[in-house]
C-alpha positions in Angstrom: -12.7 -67.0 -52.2 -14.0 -66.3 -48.7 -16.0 -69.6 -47.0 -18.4 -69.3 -44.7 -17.0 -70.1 -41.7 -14.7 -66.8 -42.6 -17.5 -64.6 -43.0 -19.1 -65.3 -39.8 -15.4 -64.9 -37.8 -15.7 -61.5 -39.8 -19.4 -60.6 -38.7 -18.0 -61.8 -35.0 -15.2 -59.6 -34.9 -17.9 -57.3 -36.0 -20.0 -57.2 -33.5 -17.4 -57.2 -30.8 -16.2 -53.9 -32.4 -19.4 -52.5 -32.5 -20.3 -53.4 -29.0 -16.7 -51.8 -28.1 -17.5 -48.8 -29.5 -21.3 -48.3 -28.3 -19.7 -48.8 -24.6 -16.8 -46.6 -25.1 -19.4 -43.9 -26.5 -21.2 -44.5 -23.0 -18.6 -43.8 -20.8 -18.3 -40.8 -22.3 -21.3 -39.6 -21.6 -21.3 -40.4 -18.2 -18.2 -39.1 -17.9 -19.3 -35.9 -19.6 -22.3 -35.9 -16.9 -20.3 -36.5 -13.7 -18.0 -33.6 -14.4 -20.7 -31.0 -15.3 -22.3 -31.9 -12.3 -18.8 -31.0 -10.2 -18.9 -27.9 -12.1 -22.0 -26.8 -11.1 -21.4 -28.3 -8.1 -18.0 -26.1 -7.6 -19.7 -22.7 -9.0 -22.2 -22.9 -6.6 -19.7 -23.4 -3.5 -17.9 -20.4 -4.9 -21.2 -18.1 -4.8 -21.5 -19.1 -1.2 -18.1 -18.5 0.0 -18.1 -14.9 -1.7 -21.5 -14.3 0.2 -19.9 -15.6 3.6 -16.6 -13.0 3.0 -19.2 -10.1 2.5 -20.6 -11.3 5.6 -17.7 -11.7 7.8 -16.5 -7.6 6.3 -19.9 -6.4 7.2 -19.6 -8.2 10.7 -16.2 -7.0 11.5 -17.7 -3.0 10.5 -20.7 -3.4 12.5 -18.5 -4.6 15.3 -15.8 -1.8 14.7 -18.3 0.4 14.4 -19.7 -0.5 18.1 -16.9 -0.6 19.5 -16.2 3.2 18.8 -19.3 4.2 19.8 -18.9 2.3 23.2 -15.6 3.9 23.5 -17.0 7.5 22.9 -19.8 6.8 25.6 -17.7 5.3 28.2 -14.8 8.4 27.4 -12.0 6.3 26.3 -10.0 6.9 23.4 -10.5 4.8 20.4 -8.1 2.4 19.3 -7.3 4.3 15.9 -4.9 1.8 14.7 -7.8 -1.3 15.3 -9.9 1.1 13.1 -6.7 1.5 10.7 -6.4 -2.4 10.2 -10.0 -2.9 9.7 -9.9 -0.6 6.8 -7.6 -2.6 4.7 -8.1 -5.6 2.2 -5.9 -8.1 4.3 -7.6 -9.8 7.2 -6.8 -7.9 10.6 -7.3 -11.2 12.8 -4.8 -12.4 14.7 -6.3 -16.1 15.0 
């Protein structure tokens, strides 16, 4: 038979377990709610450099773009090969 003093060592032990537990489960959550927020927090940066490249190619047209033009008024030739490496996917910049 089980005395007393037993049980309550059990209902102890108990209650540290519990307790254990119910802060594990916590840190979980929080866990769970820190990294969605860098998700969200990372998806959003992503948006915002895509809409800075589609900038920077519409930038480097419009300035291609005057550059001819400027060319053709003043009567000198325009750089066909600037106009060449403008057209392609890889950055043209020699920076």
């Amino acid at each position: 038979m089980t005395t007393p003093a037993d049980a309550i060592s059990l209902l102890e032990l108990g209650f540290a377990a519990a307790g254990t537990l119910a802060g594990g489960f916590f840190i979980v959550l929080l866990l769970k709610y820190i990294l969605e927020s860098v998700t969200g927090q990372a998806t959003t940066l992503h948006s915002m450099i895509a809409q800075l490249e589609n900038r920077v190619k519409t930038m480097n047209n419009d300035v291609i773009r005057i550059d001819t033009l400027i060319s053709g008024v003043v009567g000198i030739k325009p750089d066909l090969q600037r106009i060449a490496r403008a057209d392609g996917k890889n950055d043209a910049r020699k920076d």
